[in-house]
C-alpha positions as CSV (number, residue, x, y, z in Angstrom):
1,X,-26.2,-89.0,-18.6
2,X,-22.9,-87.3,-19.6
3,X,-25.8,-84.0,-21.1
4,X,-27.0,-84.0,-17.8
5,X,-23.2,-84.0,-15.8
6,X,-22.1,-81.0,-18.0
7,X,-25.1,-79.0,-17.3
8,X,-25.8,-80.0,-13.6
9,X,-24.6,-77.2,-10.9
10,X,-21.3,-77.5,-9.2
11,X,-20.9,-79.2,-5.9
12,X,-23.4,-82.2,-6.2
13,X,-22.1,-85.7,-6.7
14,X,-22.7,-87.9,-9.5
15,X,-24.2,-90.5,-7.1
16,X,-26.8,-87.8,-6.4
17,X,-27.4,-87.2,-10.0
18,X,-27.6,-90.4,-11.0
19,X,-30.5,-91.0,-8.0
20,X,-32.4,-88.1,-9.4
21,X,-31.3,-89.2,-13.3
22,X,-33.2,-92.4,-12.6
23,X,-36.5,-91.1,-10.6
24,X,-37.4,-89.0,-13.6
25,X,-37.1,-91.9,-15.7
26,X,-33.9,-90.6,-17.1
27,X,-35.9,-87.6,-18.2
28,X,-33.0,-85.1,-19.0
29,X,-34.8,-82.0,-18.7
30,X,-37.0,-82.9,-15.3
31,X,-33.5,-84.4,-14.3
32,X,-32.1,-81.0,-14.7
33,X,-34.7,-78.9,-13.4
34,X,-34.7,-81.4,-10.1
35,X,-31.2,-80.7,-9.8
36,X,-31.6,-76.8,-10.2
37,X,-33.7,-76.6,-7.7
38,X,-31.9,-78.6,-4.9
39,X,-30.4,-75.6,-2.3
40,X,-26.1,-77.1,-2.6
41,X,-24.1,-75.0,-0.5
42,X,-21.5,-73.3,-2.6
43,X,-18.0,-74.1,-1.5
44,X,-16.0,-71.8,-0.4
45,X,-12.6,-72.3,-2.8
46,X,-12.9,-73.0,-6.1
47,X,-12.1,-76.7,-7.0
48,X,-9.2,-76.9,-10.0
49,X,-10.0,-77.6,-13.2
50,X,-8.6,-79.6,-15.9
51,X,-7.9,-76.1,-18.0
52,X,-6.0,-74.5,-15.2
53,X,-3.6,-78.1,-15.2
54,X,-3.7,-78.0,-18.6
55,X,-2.7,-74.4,-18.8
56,X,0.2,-74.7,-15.7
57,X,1.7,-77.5,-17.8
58,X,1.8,-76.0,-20.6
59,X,3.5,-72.5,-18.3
60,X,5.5,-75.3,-17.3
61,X,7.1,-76.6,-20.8
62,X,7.6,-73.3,-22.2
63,X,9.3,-72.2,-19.1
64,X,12.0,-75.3,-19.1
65,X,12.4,-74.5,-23.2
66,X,13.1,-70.8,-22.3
67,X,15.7,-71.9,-19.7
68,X,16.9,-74.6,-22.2
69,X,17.4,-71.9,-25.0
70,X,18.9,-69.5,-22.8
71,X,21.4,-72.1,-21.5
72,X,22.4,-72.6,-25.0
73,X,22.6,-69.2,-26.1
74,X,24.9,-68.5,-23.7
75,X,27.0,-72.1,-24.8
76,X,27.5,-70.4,-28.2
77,X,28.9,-66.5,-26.9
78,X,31.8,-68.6,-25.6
C-alpha cells in the first residue's frame, strides 16, 4: 500500500486509494493504472511539503546562530 501512495497522483485521498487498492485485489499495478486514469482536478496552490518545512527550519536555525554569533562578536570588540 505505501508503493502504491508514493506513486499515486496528487489530490486523491488515501480513503479513495485504498477503495480502488482493494477492488483490484490489492493488485499494485491495476491499482495504479485505476488511479491514473481517474480525471482529479488539480488544485489550484500547491500544498506544502515536508522538504520545504524541513528546509524553513533548517533557514530558521542557521538564521538564529548567525544572529547569536554576531551578537557575540560584537561582545568581544568591547
Amino acid at each position: 500500500m505505501d508503493e502504491v501512495m508514493k506513486q499515486a497522483p496528487d489530490n486523491i485521498s488515501r480513503e479513495e486509494i485504498e477503495i480502488i487498492f482493494k477492488k483490484n485485489d490489492e493488485n499494485i499495478t491495476d491499482t495504479l493504472i485505476d488511479l491514473w486514469k481517474l480525471d482529479v482536478p488539480k488544485s489550484t496552490t500547491e500544498p506544502k511539503t515536508a522538504t520545504d518545512d524541513k528546509w524553513a527550519n533548517i533557514r530558521d536555525v542557521c538564521d538564529s546562530y548567525d544572529l547569536e554569533m554576531q551578537s557575540h562578536l560584537k561582545r568581544m570588540k568591547q
